[in-house]
VEXKOL-955387 format. One line per 3 residues: number of its first residue (from 0); their letters; for each residue x, y negated, z of N, C-alpha, C, O. Coordinates in steps of 0.1 Angstrom, whole numbers, always signed. Layout:
VEXKOL-955387
NUM> a> X/Y/Z/X/Y/Z/X/Y/Z/X/Y/Z  ...
***
This chain:
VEXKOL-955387
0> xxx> +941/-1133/+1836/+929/-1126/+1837/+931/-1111/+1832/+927/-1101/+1837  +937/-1113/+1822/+939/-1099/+1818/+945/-1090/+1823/+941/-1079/+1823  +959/-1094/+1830/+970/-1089/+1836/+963/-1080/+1846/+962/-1068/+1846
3> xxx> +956/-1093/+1857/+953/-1090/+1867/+941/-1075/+1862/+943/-1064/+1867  +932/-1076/+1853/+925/-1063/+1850/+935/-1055/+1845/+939/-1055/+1856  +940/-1050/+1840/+948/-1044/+1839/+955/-1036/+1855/+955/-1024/+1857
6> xxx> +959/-1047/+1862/+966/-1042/+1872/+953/-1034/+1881/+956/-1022/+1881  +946/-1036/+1885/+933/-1029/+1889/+927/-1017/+1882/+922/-1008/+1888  +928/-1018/+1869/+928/-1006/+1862/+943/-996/+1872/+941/-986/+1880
9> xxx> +956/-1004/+1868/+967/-992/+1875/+959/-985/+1889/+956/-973/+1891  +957/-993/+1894/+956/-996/+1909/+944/-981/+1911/+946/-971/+1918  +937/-983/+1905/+924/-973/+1901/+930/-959/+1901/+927/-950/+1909
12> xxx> +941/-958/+1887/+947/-943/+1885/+957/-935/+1894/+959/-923/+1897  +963/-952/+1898/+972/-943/+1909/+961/-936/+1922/+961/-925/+1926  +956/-946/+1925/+949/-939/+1939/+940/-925/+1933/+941/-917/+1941
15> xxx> +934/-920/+1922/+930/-911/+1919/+941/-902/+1916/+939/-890/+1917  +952/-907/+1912/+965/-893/+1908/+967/-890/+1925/+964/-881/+1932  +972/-904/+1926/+977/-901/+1944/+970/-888/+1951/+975/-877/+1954
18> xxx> +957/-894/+1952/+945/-880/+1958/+943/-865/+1955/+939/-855/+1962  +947/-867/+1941/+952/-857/+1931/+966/-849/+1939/+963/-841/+1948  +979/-852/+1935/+990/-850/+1936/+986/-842/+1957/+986/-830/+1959
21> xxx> +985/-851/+1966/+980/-848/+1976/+978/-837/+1975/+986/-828/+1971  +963/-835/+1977/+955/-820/+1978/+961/-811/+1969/+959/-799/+1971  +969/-815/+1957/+979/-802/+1956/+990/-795/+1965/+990/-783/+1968
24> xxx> +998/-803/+1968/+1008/-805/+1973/+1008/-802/+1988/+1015/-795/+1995  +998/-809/+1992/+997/-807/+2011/+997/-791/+2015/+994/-782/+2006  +999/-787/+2028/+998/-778/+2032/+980/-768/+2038/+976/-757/+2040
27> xxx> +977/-782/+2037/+964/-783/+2046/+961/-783/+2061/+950/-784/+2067  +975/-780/+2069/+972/-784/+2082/+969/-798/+2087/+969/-800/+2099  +966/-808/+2079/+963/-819/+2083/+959/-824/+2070/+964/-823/+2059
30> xxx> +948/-830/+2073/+939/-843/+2063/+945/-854/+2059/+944/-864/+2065  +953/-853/+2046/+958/-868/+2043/+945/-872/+2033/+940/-865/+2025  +944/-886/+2036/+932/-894/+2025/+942/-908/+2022/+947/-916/+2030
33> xxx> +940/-909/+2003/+947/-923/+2002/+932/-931/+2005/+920/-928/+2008  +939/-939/+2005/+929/-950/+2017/+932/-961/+2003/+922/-966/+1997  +940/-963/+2001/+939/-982/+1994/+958/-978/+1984/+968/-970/+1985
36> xxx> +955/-989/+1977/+970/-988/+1966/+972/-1004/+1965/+963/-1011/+1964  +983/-1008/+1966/+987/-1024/+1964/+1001/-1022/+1957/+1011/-1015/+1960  +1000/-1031/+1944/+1012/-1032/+1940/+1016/-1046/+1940/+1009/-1054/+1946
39> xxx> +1025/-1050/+1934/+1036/-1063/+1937/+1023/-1071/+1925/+1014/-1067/+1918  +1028/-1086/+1927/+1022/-1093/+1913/+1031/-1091/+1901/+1026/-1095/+1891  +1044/-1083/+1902/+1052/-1081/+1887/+1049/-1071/+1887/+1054/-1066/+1877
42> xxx> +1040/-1059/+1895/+1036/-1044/+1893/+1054/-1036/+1890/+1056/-1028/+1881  +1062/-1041/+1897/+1073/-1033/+1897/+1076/-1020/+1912/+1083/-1010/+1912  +1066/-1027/+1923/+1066/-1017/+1934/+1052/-1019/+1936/+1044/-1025/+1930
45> xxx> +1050/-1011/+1950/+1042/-1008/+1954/+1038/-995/+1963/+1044/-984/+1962  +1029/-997/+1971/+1026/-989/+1986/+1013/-983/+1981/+1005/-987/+1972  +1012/-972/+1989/+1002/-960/+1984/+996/-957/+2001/+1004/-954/+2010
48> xxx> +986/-958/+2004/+983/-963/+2016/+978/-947/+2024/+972/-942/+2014  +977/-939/+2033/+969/-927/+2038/+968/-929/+2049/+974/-937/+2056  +959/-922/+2052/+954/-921/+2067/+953/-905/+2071/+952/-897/+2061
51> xxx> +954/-900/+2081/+959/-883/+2085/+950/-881/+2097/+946/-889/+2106  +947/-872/+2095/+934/-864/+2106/+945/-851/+2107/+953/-849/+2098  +944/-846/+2118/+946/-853/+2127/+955/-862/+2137/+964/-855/+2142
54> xxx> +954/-866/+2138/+963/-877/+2145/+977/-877/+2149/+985/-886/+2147  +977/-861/+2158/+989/-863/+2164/+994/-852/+2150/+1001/-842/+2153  +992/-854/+2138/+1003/-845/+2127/+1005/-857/+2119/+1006/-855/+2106
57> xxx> +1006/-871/+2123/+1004/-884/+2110/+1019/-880/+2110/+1023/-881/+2099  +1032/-876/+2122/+1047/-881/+2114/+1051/-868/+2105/+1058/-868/+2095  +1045/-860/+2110/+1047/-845/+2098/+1040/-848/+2083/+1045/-843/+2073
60> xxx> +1030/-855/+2082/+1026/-858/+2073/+1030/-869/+2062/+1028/-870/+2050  +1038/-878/+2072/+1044/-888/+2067/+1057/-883/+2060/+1060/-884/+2048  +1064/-879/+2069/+1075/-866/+2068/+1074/-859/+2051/+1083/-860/+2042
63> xxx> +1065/-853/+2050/+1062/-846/+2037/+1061/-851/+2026/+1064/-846/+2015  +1057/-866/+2029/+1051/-872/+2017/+1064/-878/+2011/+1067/-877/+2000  +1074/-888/+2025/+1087/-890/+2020/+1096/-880/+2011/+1104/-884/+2002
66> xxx> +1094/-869/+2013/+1101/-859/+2009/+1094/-855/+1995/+1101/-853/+1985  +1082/-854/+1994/+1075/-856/+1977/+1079/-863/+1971/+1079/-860/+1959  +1086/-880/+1975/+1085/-889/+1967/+1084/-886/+1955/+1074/-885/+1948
69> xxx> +1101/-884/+1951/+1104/-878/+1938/+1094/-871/+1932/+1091/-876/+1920  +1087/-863/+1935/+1079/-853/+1923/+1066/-860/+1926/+1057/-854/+1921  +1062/-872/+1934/+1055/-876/+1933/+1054/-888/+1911/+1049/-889/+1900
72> xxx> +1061/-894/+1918/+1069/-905/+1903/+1066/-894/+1890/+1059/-895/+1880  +1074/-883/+1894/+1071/-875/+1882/+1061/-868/+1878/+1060/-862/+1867  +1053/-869/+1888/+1040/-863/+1882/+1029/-880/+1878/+1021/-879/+1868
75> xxx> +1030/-890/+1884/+1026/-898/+1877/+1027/-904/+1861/+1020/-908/+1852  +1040/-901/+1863/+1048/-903/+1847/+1041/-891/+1837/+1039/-895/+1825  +1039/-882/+1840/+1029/-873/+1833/+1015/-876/+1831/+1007/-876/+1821
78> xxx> +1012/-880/+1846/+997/-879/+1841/+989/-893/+1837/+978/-894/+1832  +1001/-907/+1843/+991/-920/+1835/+1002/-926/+1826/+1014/-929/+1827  +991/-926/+1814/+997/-930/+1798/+1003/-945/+1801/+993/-953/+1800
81> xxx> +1012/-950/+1803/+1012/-965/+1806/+1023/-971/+1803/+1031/-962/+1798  +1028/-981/+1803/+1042/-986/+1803/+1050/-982/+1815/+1045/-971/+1817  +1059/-984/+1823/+1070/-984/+1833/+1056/-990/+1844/+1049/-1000/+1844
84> xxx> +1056/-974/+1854/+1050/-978/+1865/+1059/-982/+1879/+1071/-980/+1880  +1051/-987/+1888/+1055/-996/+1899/+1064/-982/+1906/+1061/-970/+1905  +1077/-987/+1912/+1081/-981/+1921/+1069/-982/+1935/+1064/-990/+1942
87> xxx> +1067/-964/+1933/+1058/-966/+1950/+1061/-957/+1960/+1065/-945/+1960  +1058/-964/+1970/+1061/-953/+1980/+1047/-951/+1994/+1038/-960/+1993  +1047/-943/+2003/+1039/-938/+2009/+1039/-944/+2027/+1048/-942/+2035
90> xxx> +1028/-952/+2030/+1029/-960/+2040/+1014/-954/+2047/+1005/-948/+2042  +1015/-958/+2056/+1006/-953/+2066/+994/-964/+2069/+998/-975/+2072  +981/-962/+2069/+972/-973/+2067/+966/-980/+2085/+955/-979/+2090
93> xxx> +978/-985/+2088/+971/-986/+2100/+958/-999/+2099/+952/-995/+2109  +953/-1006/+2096/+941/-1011/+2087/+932/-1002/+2093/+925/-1003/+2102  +934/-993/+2086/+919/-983/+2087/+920/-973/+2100/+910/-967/+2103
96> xxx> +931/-970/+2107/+934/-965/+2118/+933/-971/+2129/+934/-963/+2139  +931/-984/+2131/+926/-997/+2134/+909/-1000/+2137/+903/-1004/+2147  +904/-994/+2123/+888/-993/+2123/+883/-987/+2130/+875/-991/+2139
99> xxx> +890/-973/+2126/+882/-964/+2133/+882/-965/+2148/+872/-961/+2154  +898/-971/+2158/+897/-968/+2169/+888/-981/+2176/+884/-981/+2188  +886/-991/+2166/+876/-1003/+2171/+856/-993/+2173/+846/-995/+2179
102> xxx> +859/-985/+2165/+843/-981/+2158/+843/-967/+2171/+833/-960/+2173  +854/-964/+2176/+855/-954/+2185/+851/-962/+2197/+840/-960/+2204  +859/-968/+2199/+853/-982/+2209/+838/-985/+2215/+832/-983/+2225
105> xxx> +834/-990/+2201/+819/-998/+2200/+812/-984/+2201/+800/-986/+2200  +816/-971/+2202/+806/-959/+2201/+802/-960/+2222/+791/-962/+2228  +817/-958/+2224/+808/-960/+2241/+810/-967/+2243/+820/-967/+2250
108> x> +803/-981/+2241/+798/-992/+2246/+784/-991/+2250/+779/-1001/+2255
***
């Protein structure tokens, strides 16, 4: 029980650093949003989830973010006080890319 709160607390800072780190870093020709954070049950890795407006810039965006990794880790290591965080990396939310084109759908129906 505790773990698990604990791990939800992580879960919490990273997606707020993530968002953080982002909107510094990006260029702004394209809307990256973290969408969702999942880490392992040993919280040793873990995926950092975005979604990209617009559409046809998601592999340039993806592109960028691989390329942050590194100063991504190191700006987390700065900014949450914690033990040894999860190795994470940057994956694309198709989930919610998914939604929307179902909710795109049901619009002209």
């Amino acid at each position: 029980m505790v773990e698990s709160f604990r791990n939800e607390k992580l879960i919490r800072e990273i997606s707020r650093q993530a968002a953080i780190f982002v909107g510094q870093n990006s260029n702004g020709t394209s809307l990256i949003t973290v969408t969702n954070v999942v880490i392992s049950n040993n919280a040793k890795t873990g995926k950092v989830f975005v979604s990209v407006l617009p559409v046809h810039k998601e592999k340039a965006a993806m592109d960028f973010l691989k390329r942050q990794q590194k100063e991504f880790s190191s700006f987390l290591q700065k900014n949450i006080k914690t033990g040894q965080l999860p190795r994470l990396s940057f994956e694309l939310d198709l989930g919610e890319k998914n939604r929307q084109r179902i909710e795109e759908i049901s619009k002209k129906s």
